[in-house]
N, C-alpha and C positions, 0 to 999 in steps of 0.2 A: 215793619220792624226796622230801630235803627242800628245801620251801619258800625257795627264794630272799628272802629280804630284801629291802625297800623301799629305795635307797640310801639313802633317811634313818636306816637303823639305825645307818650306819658316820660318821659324820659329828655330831658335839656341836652342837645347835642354835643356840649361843653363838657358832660358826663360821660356822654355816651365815649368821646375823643380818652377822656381820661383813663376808665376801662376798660378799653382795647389792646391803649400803647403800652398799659402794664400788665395785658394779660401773658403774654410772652416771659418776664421777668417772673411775674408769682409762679407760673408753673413750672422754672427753672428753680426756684426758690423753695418751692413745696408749700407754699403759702399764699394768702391774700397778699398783696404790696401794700407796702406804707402806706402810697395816697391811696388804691382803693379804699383800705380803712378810714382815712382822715375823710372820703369823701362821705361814707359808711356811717359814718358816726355825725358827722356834720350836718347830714340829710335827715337824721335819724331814723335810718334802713333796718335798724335791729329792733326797732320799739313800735315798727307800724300798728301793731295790735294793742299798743301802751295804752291806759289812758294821758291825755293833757296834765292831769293832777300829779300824775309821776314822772313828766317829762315826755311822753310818748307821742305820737299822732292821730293814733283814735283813729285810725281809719275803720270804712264800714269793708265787711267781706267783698265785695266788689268793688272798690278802689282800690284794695291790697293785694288783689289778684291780676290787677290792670299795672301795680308798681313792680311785682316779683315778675312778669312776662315781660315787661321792658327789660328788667336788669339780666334777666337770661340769655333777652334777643343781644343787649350789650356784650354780654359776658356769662358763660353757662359757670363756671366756678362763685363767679359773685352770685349770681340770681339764687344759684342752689345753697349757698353757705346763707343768703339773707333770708332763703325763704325757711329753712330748718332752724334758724336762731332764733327767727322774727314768729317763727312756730311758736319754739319753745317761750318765749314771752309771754305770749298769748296766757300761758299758766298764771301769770301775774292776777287774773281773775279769781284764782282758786286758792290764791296764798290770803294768811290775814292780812290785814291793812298794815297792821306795825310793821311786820316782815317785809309786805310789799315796800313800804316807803323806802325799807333798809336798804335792800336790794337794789332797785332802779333808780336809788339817788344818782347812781353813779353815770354820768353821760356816756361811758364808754360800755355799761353792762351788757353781755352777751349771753345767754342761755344756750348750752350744749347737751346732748345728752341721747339717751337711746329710750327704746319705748318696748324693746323685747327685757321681759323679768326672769335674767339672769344671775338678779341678785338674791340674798336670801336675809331676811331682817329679821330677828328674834326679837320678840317684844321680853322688856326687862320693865322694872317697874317705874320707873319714869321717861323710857322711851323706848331703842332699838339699838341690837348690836348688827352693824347692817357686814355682811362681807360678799363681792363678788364682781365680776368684772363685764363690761358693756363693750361692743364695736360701733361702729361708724358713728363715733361722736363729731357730725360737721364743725367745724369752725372750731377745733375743741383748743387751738395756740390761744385763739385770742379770748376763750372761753369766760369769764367772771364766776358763772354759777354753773354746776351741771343737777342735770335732772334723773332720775334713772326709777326703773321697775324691779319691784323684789315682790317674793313671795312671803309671805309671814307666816314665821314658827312660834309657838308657843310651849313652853315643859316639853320640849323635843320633838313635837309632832305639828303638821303643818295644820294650818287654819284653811279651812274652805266656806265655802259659800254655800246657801240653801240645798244648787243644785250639783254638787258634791265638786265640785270645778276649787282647785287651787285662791286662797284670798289675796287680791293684788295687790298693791297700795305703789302711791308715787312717791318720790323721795326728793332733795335736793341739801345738794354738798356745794361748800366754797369750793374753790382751786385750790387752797392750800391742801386742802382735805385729801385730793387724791391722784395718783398714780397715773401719770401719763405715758402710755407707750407707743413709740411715733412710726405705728405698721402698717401706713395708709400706702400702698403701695399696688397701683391700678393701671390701667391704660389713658383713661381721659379722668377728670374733675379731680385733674392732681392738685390743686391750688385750694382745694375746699379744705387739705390736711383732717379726713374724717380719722381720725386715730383712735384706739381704746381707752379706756381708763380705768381704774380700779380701786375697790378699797378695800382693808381686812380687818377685819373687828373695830370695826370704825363707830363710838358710842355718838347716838343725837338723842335730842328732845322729840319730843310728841310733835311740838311744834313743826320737825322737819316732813313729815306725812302731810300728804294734800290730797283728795281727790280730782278727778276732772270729768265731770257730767257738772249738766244745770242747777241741779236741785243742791248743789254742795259749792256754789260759786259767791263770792263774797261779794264781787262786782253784779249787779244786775242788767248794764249795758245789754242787749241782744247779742250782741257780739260774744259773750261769755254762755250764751242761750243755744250759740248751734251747733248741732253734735259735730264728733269730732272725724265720723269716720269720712264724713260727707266734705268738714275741711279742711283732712288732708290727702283727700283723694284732688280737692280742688287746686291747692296751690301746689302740689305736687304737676299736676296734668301741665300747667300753665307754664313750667320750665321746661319741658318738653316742646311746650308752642313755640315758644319763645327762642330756642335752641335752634328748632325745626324754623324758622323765620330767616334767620341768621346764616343756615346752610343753603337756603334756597336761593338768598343776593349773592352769597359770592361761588353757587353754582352759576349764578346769571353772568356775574363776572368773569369764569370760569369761558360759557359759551360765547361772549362778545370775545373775549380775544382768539379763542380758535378761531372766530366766522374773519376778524380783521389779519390772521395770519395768512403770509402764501401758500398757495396750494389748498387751503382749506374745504372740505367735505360738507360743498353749502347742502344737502340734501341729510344727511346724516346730522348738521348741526340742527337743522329745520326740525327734523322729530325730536331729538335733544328739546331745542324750546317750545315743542307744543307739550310739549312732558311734563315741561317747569310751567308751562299757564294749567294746564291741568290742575296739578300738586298746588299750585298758588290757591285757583278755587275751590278744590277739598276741604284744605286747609280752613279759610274762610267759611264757607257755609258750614265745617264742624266747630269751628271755633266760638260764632255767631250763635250756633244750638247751645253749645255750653254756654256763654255769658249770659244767654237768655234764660236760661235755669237756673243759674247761679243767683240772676238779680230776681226773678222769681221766688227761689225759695227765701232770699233775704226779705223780701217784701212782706211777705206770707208770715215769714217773721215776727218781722215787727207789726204788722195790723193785727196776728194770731196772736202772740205765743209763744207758739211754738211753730215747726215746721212739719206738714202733713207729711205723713209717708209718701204719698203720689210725687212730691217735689223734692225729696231727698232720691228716688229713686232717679227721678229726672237728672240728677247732679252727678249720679254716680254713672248711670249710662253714657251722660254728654260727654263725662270727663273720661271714661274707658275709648269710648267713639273718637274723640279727638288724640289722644294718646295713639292709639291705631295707626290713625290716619298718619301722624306725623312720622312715626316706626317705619311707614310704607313708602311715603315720598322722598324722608334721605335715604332708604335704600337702594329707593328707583334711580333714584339721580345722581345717584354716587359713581357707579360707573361710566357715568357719561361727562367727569369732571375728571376724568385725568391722571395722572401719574402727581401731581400737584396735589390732588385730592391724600393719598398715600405717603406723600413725602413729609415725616418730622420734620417740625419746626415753620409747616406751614400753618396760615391763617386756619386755612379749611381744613384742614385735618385735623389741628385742635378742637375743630366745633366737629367737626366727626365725633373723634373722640369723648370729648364730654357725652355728647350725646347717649351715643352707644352702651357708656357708661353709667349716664344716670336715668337711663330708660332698664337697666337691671332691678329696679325698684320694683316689687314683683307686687305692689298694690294696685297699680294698672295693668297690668301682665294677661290677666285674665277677665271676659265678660260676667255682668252682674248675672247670679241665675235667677 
């Protein structure tokens, strides 16, 4: 099996320099910075899942999951604002062609939005009266379109499904359309500005309703073929890795300058770094199992079809297993970096932070049963 790459492979160091020196400033900001966006946009980091015909990158699921684990390892606010946009894009399969073209003309488009149906959409006779309000919309300043979940009512009584379960349906509103309220207020991935937003009695066309499964997708790319719970359990995991990467050099950093101070506890720093080669190779051999399920189910993919059960399950345990693993090595090693580790306003503690915070995501929380 080959060697997974460093996420420093996927990632130009010129980038990586630029995402650093403005992570400090976004998070004082409560925002992305200018240049990470100019570089955001430049790179086109929001449209990785775009087709080429819309401006996008067409990347395959395992090259977009090797881009989002770099921008993490760079920067946990950017990785997680590009990998929740660069998500919600990904919808661009499920919209019509006209609508799509409308939409992603724009070089700067951004998709934000939530996937809990909070909203309620009464169907009227040529479309929906939607009214209701959504949290953690990532990136939702620099937003263009949001996306949201409603339940549908009908002559006052809700619509369900065969097996008596509430009927769901996807939505998607301009910015003008709705209400932003700026309550993103957390410990770490302050710079992501996930905020609310809202609408009330807000009239659309039919047009604004999209599903998202295969059999209802306009794009036929594979890419638009593989469910969804399996990719976003995947790119979700990979900001985790990627975060967990980031805490682990400048724990390293962390222990070289105790071992070169006076006085230093070479025996105590000694267990210190066998801790961090340990945490290094966990890391790596679960990261390894995931990519290799990852690019497995993609493959299986595209020679199939579809993707069997046996290799969605594969994707969902790699990505639980690696998620773990990472939860476990910045925990272990955190204590052994210091009062530096603890101090606002440092490097490490911001990626503490993130971390901490965007491993609350309760989709990896728990093993598959």
């Amino acid at each position: 099996m080959q060697t997974v790459p460093h996420p420093s492979a996927f990632l130009q160091p010129s980038f990586v320099k630029t995402l650093r020196q403005t992570a400090a400033a976004a998070e004082k900001s409560g925002k992305l910075h200018p240049r990470q966006l100019e570089l955001i946009y430049a790179q086109r980091w929001f449209k990785l899942f775009v087709p080429r015909d819309y401006g996008g990158l067409q990347l395959t699921l395992p090259e977009a999951l090797h881009t989002e684990e770099s921008l993490a390892w760079a920067d946990g606010s950017v990785g997680w604002t590009v990998t929740l946009c660069s998500g919600a894009c990904w919808f661009v399969g499920f919209l019509p062609p006209d609508v799509a073209v409308r939409l992603f003309h724009d070089p700067e488009v951004c998709l934000a939005g939530s996937g809990r149906p909070s909203g309620r959409a009464i169907c009227t006779g040529n479309g929906y009266e939607i009214t209701g309000s959504w949290d953690y919309a990532t990136g939702a300043p620099h937003a263009t379109v949001f996306t949201v979940n409603c339940v549908l009512e009908k002559d006052g009584a809700v619509l369900r499904n065969e097996d008596g379960s509430p009927l769901i349906r996807s939505f998607w509103f301009l910015k003008d359309e709705v209400t932003l309220t700026e309550n993103w207020q957390t410990t770490g991935m302050i710079a992501t500005a996930s905020h609310s937003f809202s609408v009330e009695r807000l009239r659309v066309p039919s047009a604004r309703c999209f599903r998202i499964d295969g059999a209802s997708a306009f794009l036929k790319d594979p890419l638009y073929q593989y469910p969804f719970l399996q990719f976003a359990e995947a790119t979700l995991v990979v900001n985790s890795s990627g975060m967990a990467a980031h805490f682990m050099e400048l724990c390293h950093d962390q222990l070289t300058r105790k071992r070169q101070a006076p006085h230093s506890n070479a025996p105590r720093i000694l267990l210190a770094e066998q801790l961090l080669e340990k945490s290094r190779n966990s890391w790596q051999r679960d990261r390894q199992s995931f990519y290799a399920a990852v690019q497995d189910s993609w493959d299986r993919l595209v020679t199939e079809g579809s993707v069997p059960p046996d290799a969605l399950k594969a994707v969902s345990n790699t990505s639980r297993q690696l998620a773990a693993t990472a939860r476990k090595l910045v925990d272990e090693l955190y204590p052994h970096c210091g009062l530096s580790a603890a101090t606002a306003g440092t490097e490490i503690n911001r990626v503490w932070r993130d971390f901490h915070t965007a491993t609350q995501h309760s989709l990896l929380t728990y093993p598959t049963e």
